[in-house]
TORKOL-4160 file (C-alpha; in steps of 0.2 Angstrom, whole numbers, padded with zeros to 4 digits, m for minus):
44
<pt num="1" X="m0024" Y="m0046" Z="0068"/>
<pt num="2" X="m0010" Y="m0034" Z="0076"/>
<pt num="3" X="0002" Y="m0041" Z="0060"/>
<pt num="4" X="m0012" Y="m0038" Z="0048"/>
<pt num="5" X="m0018" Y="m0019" Z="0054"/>
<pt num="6" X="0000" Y="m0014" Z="0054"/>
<pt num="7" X="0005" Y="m0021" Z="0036"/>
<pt num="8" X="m0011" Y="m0013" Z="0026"/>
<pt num="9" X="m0007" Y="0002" Z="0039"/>
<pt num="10" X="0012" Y="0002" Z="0032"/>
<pt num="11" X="0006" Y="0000" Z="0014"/>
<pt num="12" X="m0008" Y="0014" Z="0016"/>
<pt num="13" X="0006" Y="0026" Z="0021"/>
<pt num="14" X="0018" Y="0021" Z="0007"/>
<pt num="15" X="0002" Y="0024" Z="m0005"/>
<pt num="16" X="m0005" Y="0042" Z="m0001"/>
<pt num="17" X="m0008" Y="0042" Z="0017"/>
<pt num="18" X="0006" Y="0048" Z="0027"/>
<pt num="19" X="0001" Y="0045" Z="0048"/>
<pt num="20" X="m0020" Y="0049" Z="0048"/>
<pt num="21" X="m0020" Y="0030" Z="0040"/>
<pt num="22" X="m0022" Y="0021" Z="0057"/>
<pt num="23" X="m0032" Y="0037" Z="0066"/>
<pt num="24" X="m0046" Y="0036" Z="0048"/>
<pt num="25" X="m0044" Y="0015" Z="0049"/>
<pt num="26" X="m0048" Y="0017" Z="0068"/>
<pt num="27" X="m0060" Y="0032" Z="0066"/>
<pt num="28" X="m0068" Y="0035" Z="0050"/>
<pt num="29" X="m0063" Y="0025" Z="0034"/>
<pt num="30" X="m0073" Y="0033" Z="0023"/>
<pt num="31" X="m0059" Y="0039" Z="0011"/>
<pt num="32" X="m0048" Y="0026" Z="0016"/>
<pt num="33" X="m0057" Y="0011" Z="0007"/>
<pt num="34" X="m0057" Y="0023" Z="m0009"/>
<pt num="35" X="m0039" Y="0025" Z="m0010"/>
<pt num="36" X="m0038" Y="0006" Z="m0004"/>
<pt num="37" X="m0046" Y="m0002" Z="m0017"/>
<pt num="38" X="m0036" Y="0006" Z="m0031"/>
<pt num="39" X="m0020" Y="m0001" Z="m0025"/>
<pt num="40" X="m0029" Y="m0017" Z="m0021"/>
<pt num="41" X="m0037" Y="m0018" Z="m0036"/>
<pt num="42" X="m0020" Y="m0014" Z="m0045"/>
<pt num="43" X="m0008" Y="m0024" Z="m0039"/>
<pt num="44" X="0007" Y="m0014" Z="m0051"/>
């Protein structure tokens, strides 16, 4: 799980989110799934 959280960690900071990406995954993803699903959803 530790390799999983810190690979989409390191991918949502090379997309838009520079450091609150583990703090909002651990805290409040509310925008985070948002932003998530673009990049997920476009895998350019």
């Amino acid at each position: 799980l530790e390799e999983v959280v810190r690979r989409l960690s390191d991918q949502y900071i090379l997309s838009s989110t520079p450091k609150p990406s583990f703090e909002s995954l651990d805290s409040e993803p509310p925008q985070q799934p948002q932003q998530v699903n673009i990049p997920l959803k476009s895998p350019t």
